[in-house]
C-alpha positions in Angstrom: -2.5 -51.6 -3.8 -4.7 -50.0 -6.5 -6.2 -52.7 -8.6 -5.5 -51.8 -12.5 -3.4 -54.1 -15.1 -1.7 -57.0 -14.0 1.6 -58.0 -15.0 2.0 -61.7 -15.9 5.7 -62.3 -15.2 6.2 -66.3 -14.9 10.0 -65.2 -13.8 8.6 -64.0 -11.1 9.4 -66.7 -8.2 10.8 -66.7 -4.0 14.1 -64.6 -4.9 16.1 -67.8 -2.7 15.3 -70.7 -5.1 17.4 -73.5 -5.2 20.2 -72.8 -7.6 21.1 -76.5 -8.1 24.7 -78.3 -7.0 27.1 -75.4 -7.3 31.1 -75.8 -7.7 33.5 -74.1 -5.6 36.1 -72.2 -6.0 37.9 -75.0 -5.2 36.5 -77.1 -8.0 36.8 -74.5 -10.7 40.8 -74.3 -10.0 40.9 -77.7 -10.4 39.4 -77.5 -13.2 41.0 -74.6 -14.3 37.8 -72.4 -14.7 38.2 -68.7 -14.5 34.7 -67.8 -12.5 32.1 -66.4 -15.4 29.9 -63.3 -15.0 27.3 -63.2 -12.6 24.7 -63.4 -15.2 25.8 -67.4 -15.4 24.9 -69.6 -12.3 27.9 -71.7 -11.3 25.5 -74.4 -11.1 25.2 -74.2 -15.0 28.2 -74.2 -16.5 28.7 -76.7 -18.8 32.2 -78.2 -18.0 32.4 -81.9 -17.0 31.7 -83.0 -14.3 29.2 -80.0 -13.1 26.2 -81.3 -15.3 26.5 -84.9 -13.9 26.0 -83.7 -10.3 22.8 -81.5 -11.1 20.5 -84.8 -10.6 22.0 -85.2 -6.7 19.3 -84.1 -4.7 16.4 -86.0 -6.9 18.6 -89.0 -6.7 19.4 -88.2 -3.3 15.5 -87.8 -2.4 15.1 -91.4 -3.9 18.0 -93.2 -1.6 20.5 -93.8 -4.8 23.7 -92.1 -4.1 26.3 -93.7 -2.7 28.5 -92.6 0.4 32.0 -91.9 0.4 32.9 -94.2 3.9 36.1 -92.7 4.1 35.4 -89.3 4.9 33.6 -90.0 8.6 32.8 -86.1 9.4 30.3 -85.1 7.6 28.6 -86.9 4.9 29.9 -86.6 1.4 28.5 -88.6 -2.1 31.0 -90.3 -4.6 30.6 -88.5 -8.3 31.6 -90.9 -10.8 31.0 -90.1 -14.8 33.5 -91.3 -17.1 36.6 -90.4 -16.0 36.0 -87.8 -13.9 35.3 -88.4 -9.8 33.7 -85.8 -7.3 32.4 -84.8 -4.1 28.9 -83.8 -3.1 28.0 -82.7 0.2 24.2 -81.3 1.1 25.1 -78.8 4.1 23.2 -79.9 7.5 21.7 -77.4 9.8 24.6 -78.1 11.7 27.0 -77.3 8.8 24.9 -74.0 8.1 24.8 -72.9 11.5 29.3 -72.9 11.5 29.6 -71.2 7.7 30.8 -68.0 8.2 28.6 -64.9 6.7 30.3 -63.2 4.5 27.6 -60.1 4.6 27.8 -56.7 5.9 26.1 -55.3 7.5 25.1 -58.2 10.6 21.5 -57.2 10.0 21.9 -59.4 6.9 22.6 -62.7 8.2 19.7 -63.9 8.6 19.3 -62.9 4.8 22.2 -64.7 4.2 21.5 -67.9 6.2 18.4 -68.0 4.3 20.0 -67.8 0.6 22.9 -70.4 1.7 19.9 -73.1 3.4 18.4 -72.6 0.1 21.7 -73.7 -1.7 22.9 -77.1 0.4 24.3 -78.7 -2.2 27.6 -78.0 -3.0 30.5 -79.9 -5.5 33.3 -79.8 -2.9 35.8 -81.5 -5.2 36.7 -83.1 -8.3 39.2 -85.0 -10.3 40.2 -87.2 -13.5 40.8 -91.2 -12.5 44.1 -92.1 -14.0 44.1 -94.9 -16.3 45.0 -98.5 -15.2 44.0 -97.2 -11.4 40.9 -97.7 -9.2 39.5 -94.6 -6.8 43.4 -93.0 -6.6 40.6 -89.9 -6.2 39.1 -90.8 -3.2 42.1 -91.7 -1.5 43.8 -88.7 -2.4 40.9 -87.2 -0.5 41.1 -89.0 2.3 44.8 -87.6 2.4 43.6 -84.2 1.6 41.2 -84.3 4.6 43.3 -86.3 7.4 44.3 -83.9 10.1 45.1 -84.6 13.8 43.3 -86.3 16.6 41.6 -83.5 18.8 38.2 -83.9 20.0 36.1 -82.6 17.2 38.0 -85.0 14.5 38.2 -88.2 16.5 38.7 -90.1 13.4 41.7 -87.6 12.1 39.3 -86.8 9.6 38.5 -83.1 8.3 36.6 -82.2 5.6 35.4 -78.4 6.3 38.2 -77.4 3.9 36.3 -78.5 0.7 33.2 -76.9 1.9 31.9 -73.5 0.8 34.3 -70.8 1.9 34.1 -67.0 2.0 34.6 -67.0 -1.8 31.4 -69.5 -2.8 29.1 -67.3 -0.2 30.3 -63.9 -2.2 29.6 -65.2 -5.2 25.9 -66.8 -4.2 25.1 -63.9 -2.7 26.1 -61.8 -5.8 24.4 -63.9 -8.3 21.5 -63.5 -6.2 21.4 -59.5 -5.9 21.8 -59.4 -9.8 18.9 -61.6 -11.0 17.1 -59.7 -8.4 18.0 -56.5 -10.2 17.4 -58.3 -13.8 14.0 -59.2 -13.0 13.2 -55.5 -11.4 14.4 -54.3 -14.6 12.4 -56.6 -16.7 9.0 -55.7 -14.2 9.6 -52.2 -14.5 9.8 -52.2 -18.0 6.7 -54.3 -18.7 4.7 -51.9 -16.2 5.9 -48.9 -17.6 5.4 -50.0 -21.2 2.1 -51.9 -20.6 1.0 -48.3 -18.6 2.2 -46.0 -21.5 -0.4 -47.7 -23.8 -3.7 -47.7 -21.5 -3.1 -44.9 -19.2 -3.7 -47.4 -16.6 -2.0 -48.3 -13.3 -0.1 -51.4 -14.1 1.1 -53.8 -10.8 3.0 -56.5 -10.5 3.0 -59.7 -7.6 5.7 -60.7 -6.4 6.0 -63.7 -3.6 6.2 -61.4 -0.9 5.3 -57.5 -1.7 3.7 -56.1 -4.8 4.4 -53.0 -7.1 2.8 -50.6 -9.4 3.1 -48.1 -12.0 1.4 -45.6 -14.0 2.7 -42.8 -16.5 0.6 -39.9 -17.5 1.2 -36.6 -19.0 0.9 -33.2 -16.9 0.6 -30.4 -19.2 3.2 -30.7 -21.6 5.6 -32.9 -19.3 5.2 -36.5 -18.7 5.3 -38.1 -15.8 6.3 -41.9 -13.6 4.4 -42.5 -10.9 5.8 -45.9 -9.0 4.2 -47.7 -5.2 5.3 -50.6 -3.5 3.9 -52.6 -1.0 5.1 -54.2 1.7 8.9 -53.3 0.7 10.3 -52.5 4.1 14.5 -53.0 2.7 15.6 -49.2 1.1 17.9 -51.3 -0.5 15.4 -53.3 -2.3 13.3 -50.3 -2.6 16.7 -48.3 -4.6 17.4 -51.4 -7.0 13.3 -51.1 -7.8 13.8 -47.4 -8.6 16.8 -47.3 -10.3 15.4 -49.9 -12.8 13.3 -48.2 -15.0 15.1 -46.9 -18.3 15.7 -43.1 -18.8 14.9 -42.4 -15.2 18.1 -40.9 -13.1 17.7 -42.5 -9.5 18.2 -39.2 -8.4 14.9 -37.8 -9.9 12.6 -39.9 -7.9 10.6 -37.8 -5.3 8.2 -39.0 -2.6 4.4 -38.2 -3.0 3.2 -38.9 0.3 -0.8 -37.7 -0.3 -0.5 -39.9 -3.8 -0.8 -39.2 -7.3 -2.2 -39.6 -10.2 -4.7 -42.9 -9.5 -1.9 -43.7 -7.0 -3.1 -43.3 -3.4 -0.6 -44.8 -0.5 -2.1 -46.7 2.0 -0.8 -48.4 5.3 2.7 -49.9 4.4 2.7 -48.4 0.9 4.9 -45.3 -0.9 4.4 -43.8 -4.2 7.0 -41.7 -5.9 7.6 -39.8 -9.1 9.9 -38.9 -11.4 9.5 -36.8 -15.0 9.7 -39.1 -18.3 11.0 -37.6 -21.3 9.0 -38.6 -24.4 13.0 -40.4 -26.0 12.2 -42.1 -22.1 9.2 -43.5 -23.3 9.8 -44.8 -26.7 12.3 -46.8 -25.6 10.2 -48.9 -23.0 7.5 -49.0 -25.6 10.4 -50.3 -28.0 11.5 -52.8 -25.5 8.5 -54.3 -24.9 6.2 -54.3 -27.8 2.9 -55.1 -27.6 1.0 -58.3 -28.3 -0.5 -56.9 -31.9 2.9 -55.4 -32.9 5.7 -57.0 -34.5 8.5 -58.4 -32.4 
């Protein structure tokens, strides 16, 4: 990659982070939460009891969480704030290995195995305690979960029903694809702008591959020139190019012998598109500079 500016983007972190205890779909019927847009992380919503189960896995890490005994299968944790009871599981390799994948093509499963491992914690259920009674939740549970005797539930216990289903996995994997576009948008626009004022190649480090990008003017017509490294997913590669403001997907053209300061080396590809001056102003008005007013 050709060493010019640096982008500093501290948003920039492994695209399968830990998105905290989620809710599922279960959980927000019960609480009678209509799903929010993908730009809100289930994990973050705000409606009781969600916030109260965000400390699970550094309570869990410390041995303080207490076991619900009742439900023998798998292991589940007792929620308890105020009124309001809950069920917190952190998926097992076990568990991971039986949820279905949701993903098409079967190329991304492994994708998606990685995303869910990244996500084990999961609010499986929730529920007010009634005044003047004890755990009525947790026995209702236990109801909820008996089934009969075979093999695999010895104890007429089964709990995969307020696991993750098909539902929670589409909805993981779609928050994850659109911060992953957010932040390419944000990059690109950072590059592009930071580019437009030096005439400089500007790049950008991400945890696993790298990017670049320079503008410069041929003649009278301005130019993008864009390279990535180590981005071996077209799909990836499309979101990348289809990030940058003004620039119609459509316009982007290989360069395979380089251009501009842009040379491709082993595992890299540079494209180029035109950029209309309006094109430009408008990344240099989204990202002003550090001596200009904000």
């Amino acid at each position: 990659m050709h060493r010019g500016l640096s982008v500093p983007v501290s948003t920039i972190t492994r695209m399968t982070g830990t998105q905290g205890v989620r809710p599922t779909k279960r959980c927000l019927d019960d609480l009678g939460i209509s799903p929010p847009a993908l730009d809100e992380p289930l994990h973050r919503l705000e409606a009781d009891p969600i916030p109260a189960a965000q400390s699970f896995p550094e309570v869990y890490d410390a041995g303080g969480l207490s076991r619900i005994v009742s439900i023998k299968d798998r292991v589940w944790f007792k929620l308890k704030t105020g009124r309001w009871r809950g069920a917190v599981t952190r998926l097992t390799d076990r568990d991971l290995a039986e949820q279905p994948c949701s993903c098409e093509p079967r190329a991304d499963s492994q994708a998606h195995l990685t995303l869910l491992a990244a996500n084990r914690w999961w609010l499986g259920a929730v529920g007010r305690r009634e005044d003047g009674s004890g755990d009525d939740f947790y026995a209702n549970l236990v109801t909820i979960c008996t089934s009969t005797w075979s093999p695999a539930t010895p104890d007429r216990i089964d709990s995969r029903r307020l696991l993750p289903q098909t539902w929670d996995h589409r909805r993981l994997q779609a928050e994850q694809t659109f911060a992953q576009v957010r932040i390419f948008e944000n990059v690109m626009v950072e590059a592009a702008a930071r580019s437009l004022r030096c005439g400089k190649v500007a790049t950008a480090q991400f945890s696993r591959f790298s990017m670049g990008v320079v503008i410069r003017a041929d003649g009278p017509e301005q130019f993008v020139a864009f390279i990535a490294e180590g981005v071996y997913d077209p799909k990836v590669l499309a979101v990348m190019m289809a990030s940058l403001p003004g620039v119609d997907p459509g316009d982007w053209a290989p360069e395979p012998g380089g251009i501009a300061d842009l040379q491709p080396g082993l595992g890299q590809v540079v494209w180029s598109a035109p950029l209309s001056t309006e094109a430009a102003a408008h990344i240099l008005a989204m990202t002003p500079s550090a001596d200009e007013d904000v």
